[in-house]
N, C-alpha and C positions, 0 to 999 in steps of 0.2 A: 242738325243737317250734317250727314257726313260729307267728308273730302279728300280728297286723292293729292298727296304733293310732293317732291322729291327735295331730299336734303341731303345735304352734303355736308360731314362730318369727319375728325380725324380719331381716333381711340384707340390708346396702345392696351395691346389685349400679353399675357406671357402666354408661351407656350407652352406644351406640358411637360418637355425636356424643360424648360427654364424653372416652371415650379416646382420639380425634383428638386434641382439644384437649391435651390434658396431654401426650399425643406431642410435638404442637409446640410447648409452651410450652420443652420444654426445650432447643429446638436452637436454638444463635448464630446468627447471620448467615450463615454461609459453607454452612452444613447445609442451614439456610432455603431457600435458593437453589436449592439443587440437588436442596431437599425438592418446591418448585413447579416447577419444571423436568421433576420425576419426574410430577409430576401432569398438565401440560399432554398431556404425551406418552402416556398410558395414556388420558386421557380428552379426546375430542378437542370434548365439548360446552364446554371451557374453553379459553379464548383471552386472549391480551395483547392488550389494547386500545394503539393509539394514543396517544404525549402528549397530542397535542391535542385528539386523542377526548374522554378519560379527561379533562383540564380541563374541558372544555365540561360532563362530565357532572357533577361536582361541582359545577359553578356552578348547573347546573340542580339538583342535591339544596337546594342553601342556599339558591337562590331560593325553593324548594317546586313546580317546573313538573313537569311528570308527564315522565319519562325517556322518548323515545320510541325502542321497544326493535325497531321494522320494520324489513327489512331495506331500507335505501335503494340497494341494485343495481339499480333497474327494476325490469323484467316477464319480465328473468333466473327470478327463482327467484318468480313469483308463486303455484305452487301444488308442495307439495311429492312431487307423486305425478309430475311432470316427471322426478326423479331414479331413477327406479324405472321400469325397462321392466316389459314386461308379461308378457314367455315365463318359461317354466318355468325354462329352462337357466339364467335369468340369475342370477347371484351380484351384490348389493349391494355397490359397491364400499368402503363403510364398513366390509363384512367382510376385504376384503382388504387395505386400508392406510390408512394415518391420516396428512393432514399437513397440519402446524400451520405453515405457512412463506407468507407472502407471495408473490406472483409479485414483488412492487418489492424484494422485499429483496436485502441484496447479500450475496453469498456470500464468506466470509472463512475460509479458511484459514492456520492458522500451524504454517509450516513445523518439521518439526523435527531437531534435527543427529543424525546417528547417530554413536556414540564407541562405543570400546572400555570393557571393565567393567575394575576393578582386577585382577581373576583373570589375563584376558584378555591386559594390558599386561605381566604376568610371564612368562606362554608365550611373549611374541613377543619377551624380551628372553633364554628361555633358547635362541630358536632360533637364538640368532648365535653360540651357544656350540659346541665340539665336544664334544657331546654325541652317543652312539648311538642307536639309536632306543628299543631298550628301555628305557634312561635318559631320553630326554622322555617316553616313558609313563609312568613312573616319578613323575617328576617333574611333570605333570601332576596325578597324585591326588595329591601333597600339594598342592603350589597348593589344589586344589580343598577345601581341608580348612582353608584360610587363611580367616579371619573378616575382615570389612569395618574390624577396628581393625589387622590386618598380622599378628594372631600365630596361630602355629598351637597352637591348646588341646588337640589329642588328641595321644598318645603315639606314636611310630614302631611301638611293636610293636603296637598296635591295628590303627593304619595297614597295615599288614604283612600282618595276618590278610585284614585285607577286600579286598586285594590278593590273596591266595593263593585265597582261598573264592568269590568274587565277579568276578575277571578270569583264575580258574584260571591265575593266576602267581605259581609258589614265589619268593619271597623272604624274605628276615628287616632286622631292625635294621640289622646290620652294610653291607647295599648300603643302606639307606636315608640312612645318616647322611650321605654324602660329598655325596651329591645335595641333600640336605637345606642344605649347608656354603654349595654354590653356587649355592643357593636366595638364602639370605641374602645375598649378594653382590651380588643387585641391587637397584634403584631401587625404591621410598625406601628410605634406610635405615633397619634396624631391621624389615626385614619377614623374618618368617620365623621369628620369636624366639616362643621357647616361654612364657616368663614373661615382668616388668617387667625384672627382673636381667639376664636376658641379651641385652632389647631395650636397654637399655642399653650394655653392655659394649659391644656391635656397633656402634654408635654412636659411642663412644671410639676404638676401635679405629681407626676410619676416618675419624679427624679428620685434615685436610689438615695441619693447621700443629700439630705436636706442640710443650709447653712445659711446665713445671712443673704446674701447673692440672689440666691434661689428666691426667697420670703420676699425681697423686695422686689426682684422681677416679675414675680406673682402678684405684686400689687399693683405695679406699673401695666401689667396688661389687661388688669380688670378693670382698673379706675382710672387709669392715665392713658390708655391705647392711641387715643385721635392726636394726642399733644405730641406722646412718642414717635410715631407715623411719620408724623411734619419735626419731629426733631427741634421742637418748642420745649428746649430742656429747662430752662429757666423756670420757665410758667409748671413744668411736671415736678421741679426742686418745692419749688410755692405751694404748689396742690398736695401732694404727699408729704411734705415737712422732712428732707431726703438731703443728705449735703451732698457736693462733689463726688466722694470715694463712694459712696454706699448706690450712687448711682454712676459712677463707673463700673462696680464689682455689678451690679445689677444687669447692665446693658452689657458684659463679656457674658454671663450665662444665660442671654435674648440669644446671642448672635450664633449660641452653639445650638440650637434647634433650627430643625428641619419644615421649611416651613411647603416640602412637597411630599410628606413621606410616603405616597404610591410610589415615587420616581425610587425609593429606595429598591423597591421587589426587580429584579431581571428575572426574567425568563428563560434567559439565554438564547434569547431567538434574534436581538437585536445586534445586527452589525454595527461596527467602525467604519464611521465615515472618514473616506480615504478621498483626498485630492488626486485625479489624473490630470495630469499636465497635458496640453494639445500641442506643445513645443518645448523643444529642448535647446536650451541657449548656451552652448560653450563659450568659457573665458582662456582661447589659448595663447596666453602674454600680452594681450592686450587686441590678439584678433579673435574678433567674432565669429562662431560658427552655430549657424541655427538648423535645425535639423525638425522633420513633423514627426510625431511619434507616430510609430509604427503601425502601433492599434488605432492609427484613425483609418487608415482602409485593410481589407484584409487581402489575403493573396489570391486574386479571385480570376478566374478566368470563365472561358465559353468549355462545354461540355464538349468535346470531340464527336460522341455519339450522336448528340443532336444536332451540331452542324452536319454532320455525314445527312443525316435523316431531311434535312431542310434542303440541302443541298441537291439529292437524289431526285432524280424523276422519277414521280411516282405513277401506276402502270394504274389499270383501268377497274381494279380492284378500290372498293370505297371504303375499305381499312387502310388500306396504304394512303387513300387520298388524305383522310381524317387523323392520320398520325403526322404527316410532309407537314400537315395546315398545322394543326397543332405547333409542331419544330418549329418552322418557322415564326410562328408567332413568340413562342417563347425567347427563341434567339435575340429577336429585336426587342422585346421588353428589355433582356439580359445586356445587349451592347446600349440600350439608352441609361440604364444601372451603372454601367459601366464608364460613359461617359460622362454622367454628372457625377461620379465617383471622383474622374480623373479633373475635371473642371473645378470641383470644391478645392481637391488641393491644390492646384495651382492658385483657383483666389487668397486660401488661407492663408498661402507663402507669401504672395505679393501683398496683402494688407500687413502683414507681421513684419515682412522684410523694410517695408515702408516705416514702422512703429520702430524699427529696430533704428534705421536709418537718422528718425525724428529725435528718438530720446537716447543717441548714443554714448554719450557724456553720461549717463545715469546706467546704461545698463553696464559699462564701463567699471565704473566705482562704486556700486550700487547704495548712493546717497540720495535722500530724496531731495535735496535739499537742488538736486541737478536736475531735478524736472520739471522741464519747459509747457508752459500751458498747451493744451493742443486740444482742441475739439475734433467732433467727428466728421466735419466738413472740411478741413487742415487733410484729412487723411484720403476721405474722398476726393480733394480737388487732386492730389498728386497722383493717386490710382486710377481715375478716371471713372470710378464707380459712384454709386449712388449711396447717398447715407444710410439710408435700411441695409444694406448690402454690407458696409459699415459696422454696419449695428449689430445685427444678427453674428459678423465675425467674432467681434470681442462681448459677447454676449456670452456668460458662463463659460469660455473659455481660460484657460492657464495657459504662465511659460514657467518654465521650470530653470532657477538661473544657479548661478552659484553663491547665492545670499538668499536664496528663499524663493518658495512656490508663487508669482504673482495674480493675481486676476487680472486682465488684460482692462477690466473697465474703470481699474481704480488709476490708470496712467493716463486717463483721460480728466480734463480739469477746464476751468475757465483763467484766463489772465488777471492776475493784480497788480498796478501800479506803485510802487514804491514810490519814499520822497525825493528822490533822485532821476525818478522816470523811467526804472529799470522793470522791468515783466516779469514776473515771480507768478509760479503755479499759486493757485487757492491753498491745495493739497501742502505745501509750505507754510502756508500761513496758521491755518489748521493745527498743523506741526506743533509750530511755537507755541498756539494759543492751548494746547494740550499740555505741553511741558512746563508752561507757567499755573496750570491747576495741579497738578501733580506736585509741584513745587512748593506750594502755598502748604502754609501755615494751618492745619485742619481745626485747630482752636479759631479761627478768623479768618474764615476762606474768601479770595475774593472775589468782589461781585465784579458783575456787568464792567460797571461804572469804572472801578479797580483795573480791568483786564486793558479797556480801553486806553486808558494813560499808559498802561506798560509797554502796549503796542504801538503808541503812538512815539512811545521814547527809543523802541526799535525800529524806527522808520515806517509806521504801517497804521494810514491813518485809514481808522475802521469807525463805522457808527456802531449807537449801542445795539439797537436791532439787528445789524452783523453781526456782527463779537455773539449776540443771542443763537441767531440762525445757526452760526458755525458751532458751537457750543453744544445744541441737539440735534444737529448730525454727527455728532464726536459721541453722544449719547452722556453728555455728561448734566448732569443734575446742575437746579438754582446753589449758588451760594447756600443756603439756609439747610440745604438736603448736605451737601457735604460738608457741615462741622458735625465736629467729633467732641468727646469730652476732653 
């Protein structure tokens, strides 16, 4: 049975200037960029102004002189119905292309080199081989089954199938292995290897200068691997009948193989990952000076032509009406751009200036040992914003200080009580509990149990489950994984 009834209801909905904003509060720098780059070119009422433009207009904002936003071309563009013929046929060239480029500017191309991919440099070294043809075809789908670290993960007889089903060519395991054999045989070594085990072995094998070293490392990873692994030297001295020295000289020529050799090939296509900083933190004697870098917005203003065009009334011609509508629509896309532009950074300042304010004592001396727990609701309650808001700010963001590039999320922490009553960052604790495994004795590394009483004898009572937890977020290995010979 249907029914008719009224309810009453509260629902906070954003608006679509606010989820602009919150879009771009969360992008770094390098996003930024290429987030208004994305914008100039969809919307052509938005344009890069001039340095020098762009200074003059500022000067003019602080003086308080009214901006004057005419188009100073002349009597070029003095009315905008110029741009617009008047026949039927004609199509507005704003509908056909958009371009945001100067006539002064100079065109910069950067060249780029074309190389062969790793797969690629395998093919061209089996083709020197006397191989027949169905053998480099052959040979080819495995390659092609080789992953960017050198090993191949599927199995021959998968391999085999998708070969018979797929290239309708019967074959099985037995033609694949030989091929497979003098796959492995070339450049880098270690490619072609099915697991870590036999990327190794292949690697011994084909050490130029065989000696003791070599002989017993070769036996440690044929017959001892699982023991080695887990670092159960004892039990690997017992199993091979190996003293001390001859399994230290062993495990130095384990540790000089490659256990990715695909990662060895560049292309030379890949970049250097470079940190941009979203702030820049001066230390000028002891006063702070924070500043947002420059590339989070760019120099962007309203198109002169297009406001003229939005602005104009347009006459009873329905070219001129479709061009006014057009401008105008584009303008106000361009000023709501504009204003979650200007809104991001003011948030970014005031959550940072905030962060600056909280952990000033640290960015001061830059000791971690000076930073004060702080959650992201500490930072929220003083800004008056929302923790997403928050969140999204020190989210893949950096400051760039005079001690190093920081991540803005690693200065966020939980509180620890000391035996005194005193509030110490985790990020502190952490610290210590890092510089006492780095410290240790790697003949006798200490455990859990070990870390605990040291901590407890530096004021910092931790159970063993903490001491653990903090431990693999530091990413440090059991006790057992880090002794050494």
């Amino acid at each position: 049975m249907l029914r008719q009834s009224l309810q009453q209801k509260q629902q906070l909905k954003l608006t679509p200037q606010q989820m602009m904003v919150q879009k771009l509060l969360q992008l770094p720098v390098p996003l930024m960029e290429q987030r208004i780059k994305e914008e100039i070119e969809s919307n052509p009422a938005l344009e890069e102004a001039a340095e020098a433009e762009w200074e003059a207009q500022e000067e003019k904002e602080i003086n308080g002189d009214d901006i004057d936003t005419d188009n100073d071309s002349g009597d070029e563009y003095d009315d905008a119905s110029e741009f617009m013929e008047e026949s039927d046929e004609y199509v507005p060239a704003y509908k056909l292309s958009v371009n945001n480029q100067s006539p002064d500017e100079e065109q910069r191309e950067m060249p780029i080199a074309a190389t062969n991919s790793f797969q690629d440099s395998l093919s061209m070294q089996l083709g020197l081989r006397n191989m027949n043809e169905r053998q480099l075809m052959l040979a080819d789908y495995i390659i092609g089954n080789i992953d960017d670290d050198g090993y191949l993960r599927r199995d021959l007889y998968s391999i085999a199938n998708d070969i018979t089903f797929l290239q309708n060519i019967l074959t099985d395991e037995n033609e694949l292995i030989p091929i497979l054999e003098a796959i492995q045989e070339l450049d880098p070594i270690g490619v072609g290897a099915r697991d870590l085990r036999e990327c190794l072995l292949i690697q011994l094998k084909r050490k130029a200068h065989k000696n003791a070293g070599v002989d017993t490392a070769t036996l440690i990873v044929e017959k001892g691997f699982d023991e080695f692994s887990k670092k159960n030297y004892d039990k690997l001295k017992e199993l091979l009948h190996i003293d001390d020295k001859q399994l230290k000289d062993a495990i130095a020529e384990i540790v000089k193989l490659n256990p990715k050799p695909g990662q060895t090939y560049s292309d030379g296509n890949e970049g250097i990952n470079q940190v941009t900083p979203d702030f820049i933190l001066n230390n000028w004697s002891g006063k702070l000076e924070l500043l947002l870098s420059s590339r989070n917005s760019s120099k962007l203003r309203l198109s002169p032509l297009y406001e003229e065009m939005g602005t104009k009334k347009p006459g009873n011609d329905k070219q001129q009406r479709e061009a006014a509508s057009f401008a105008r629509q584009r303008i106000d896309a361009a000023r709501d751009f504009l204003d979650a532009l200007k809104q991001r950074e003011e948030t970014l300042l005031k959550v940072m200036y905030t962060i600056l304010e909280y952990q000033k004592d640290y960015f001061l001396m830059g000791d971690e040992g000076l930073l004060k727990p702080m959650l992201l609701k500490d930072i929220a309650k003083k800004t008056d914003l929302d923790i997403s808001t928050i969140s999204r700010v020190v989210n893949s963001k950096y400051v760039q200080t005079g001690f190093g590039t920081i991540l803005l999320k690693t200065l966020f922490s939980e509180a620890f009580q000391k035996e005194g009553g005193e509030e110490v960052s985790v990020k502190e604790v952490k610290n210590i509990l890092k510089e006492l495994i780095e410290s240790e004795d790697k003949k006798n590394p200490l455990t859990d149990e070990a870390l605990v009483k040291l901590l407890e004898e530096k004021g910092y009572h931790l159970a063993r489950r903490t001491v653990a937890k903090y431990r693999e977020q530091l990413e440090l290995p059991v006790a057992r994984m880090r002794r050494e010979v």
